[in-house]
N, C-alpha and C positions, 0 to 999 in steps of 0.2 A: 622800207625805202628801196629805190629801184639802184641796183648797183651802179648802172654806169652814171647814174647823178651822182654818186660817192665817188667814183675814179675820176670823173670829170668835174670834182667840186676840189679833191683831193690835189690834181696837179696845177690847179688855178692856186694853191696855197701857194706850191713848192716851188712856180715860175715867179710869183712873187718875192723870191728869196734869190732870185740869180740876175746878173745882169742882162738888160736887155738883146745882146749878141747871142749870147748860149740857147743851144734851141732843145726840147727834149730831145733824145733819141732812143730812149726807154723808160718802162715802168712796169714792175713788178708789185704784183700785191695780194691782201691776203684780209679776206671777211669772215671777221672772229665774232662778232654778234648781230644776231637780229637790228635792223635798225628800228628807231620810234619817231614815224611821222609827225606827231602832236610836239618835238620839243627841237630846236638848235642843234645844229650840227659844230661840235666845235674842231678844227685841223689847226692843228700844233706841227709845226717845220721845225725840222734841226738840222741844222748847219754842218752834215757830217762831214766834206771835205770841199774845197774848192781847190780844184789843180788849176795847171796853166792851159789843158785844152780839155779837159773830164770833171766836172762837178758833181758831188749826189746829195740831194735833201731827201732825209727821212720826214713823211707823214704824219700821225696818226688821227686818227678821226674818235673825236669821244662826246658819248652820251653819257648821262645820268652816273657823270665819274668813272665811268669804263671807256675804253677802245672798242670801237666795234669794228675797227679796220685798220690798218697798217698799209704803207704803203713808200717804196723807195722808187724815185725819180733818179734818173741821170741823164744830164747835160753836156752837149758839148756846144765847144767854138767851131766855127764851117772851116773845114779840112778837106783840101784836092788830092784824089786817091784816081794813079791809073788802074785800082784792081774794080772794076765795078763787073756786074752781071746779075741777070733778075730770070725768074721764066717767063714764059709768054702767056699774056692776059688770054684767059676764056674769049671766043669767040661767038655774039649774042649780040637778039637784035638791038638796035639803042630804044633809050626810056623815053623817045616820044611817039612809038611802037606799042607800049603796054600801058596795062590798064594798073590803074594805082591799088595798094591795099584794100579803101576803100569803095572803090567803082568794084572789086571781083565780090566783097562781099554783098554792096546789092543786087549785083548780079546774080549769086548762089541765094541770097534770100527770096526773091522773086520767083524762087522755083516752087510750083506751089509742093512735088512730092518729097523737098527736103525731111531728114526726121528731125521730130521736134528737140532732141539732144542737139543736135546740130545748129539746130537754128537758134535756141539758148547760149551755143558757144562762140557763135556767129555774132550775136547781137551782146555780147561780153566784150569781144573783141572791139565791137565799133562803139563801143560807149568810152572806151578808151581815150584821155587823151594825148596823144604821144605828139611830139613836136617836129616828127621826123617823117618825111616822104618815102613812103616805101612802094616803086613794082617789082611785083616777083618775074624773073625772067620765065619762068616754064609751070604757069600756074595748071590747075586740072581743070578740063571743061565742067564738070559737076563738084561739088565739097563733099570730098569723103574721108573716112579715116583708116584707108587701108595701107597699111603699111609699104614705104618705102626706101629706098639709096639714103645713108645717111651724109646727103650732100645737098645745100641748095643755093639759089644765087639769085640774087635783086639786087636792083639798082636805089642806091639810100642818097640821101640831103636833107643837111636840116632847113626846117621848112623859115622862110623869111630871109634877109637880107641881111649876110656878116661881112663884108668887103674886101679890099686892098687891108691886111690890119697885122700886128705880129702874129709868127704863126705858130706860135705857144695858145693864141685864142682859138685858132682851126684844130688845133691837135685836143686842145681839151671838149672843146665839142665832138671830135671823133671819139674820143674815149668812152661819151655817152652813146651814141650811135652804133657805138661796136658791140655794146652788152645787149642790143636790142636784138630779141629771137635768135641771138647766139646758140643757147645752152639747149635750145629745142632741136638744133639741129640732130643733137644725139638722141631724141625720141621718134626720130622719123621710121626706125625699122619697127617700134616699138608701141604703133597706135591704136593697136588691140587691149593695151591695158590704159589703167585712170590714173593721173595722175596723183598722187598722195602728197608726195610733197619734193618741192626743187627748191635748190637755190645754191648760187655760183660762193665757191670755196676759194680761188684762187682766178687771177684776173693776169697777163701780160701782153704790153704790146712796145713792137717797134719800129719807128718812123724813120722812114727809109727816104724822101723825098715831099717836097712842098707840096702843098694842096689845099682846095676852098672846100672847106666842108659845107657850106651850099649853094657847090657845082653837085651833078652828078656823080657818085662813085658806085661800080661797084663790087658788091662784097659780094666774095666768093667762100661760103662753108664747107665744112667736112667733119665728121667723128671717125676718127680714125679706129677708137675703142669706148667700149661701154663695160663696169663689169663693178662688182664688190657693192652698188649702191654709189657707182659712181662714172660719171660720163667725162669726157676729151673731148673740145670742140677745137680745130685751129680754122684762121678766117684769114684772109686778103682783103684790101682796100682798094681797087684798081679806080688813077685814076682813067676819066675817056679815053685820053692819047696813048693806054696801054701800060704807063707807065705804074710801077707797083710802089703807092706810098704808105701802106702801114700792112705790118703783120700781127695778128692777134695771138693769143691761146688761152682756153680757158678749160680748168677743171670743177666740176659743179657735185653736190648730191641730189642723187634722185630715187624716189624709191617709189614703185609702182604697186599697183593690188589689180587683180581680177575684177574687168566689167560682168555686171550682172549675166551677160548672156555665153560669156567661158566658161566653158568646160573645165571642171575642176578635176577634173579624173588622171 
């Protein structure tokens, strides 16, 4: 199962459990088993406290009698604070400038001296079906796998029409949205080796300001650290007017092996 449908199926529980005025402004969480596509996801809320301006509903998400995920929400009531202060959004062309996920990979397919690896991981890609719009802001004139900056930035929406609506429904769409091509940001120095195996161990994020998850936003990545069989990814949400409404973090395992043509020496 793709986590951010679990973070984003997770907090659609917990917003269920609070009045409608309380808006997240955090979630912490934690993926304890494999999920199984073929059977119901069940999320069980509990009612850990409700204050007078902070609420938190605990999670948990279970299959086949297990937890495969845990997951704490907190809630608040809207609160006027003169200490506010954010950094300043990256500076990038806007998203009707660039060419979509989609349009770069016909584009690199169309190349007739692409290598056939490439074009295999190309056409994986776009068989794909994600519900989400993605242009990368600073894609490569050719598709290659040569290692680079473990930072990248595209501009994301989900794709179709969410509206004027509570924005407990835009934050749990962003939850899905933010686990997309997250955790690979930490393999960007690293694309000399194959992947063996990934998957996100820990998941947080926090909502700093209102937002349409499908307007434009976008995500700004970085890995700050990779190491032990284990990556750090943290992410920004910027919306267009610069303004910064959600911050991510994620720790995932990854554990890599030797392409055929490294040098094992």
């Amino acid at each position: 199962l793709f986590g951010g449908q679990i973070v984003g199926q997770a907090l659609v529980a917990a917003a269920r459990a609070v009045s409608r005025a309380e808006q997240v402004h955090s979630l912490h969480c934690y993926f304890v088993r494999a999920g199984d596509p073929k059977v119901p996801v069940l999320y069980e809320v509990e009612r850990t406290r409700t204050g007078k301006s902070f609420s938190v509903r605990s999670v948990k998400a279970i299959q086949h009698g297990q937890p495969i995920f845990t997951c704490q929400v907190s809630f608040q009531l809207s609160q006027e604070s003169p200490m506010q202060h954010q950094f300043t959004m990256p500076s990038v062309p806007p998203p009707e400038e660039l060419l979509t996920q989609e349009e770069l990979i016909q584009k690199f397919l169309q190349n007739p001296n692409l290598a056939e690896r490439y074009r295999k991981h190309l056409n994986k890609i776009q068989a794909e079906d994600v519900p989400i719009d993605i242009k990368p802001v600073n894609p490569p004139d050719v598709y290659c796998l040569e290692p680079q900056e473990p930072k990248q930035l595209f501009w994301v929406r989900a794709r179709g029409y969410i509206g004027e609506t509570d924005m407990k429904v835009h934050c749990c769409v962003a939850a899905y949205i933010s686990d997309y091509a997250f955790l690979g940001t930490a393999l960007l120095p690293h694309r000399l080796y194959r992947i063996k195996f990934m998957a996100s161990l820990d998941h947080s994020m926090w909502f700093h300001a209102p937002f349409r998850a499908d307007h434009w936003m976008l995500y700004e990545c970085e890995s700050p650290w990779a190491g032990g069989c284990r990556g750090l990814v943290q992410g920004r949400l910027w919306r267009r007017d610069g303004v910064l409404a959600v911050t991510c973090a994620q720790e995932g395992v990854i554990r890599l092996e030797q392409t055929p043509n490294q040098s094992k020496l």
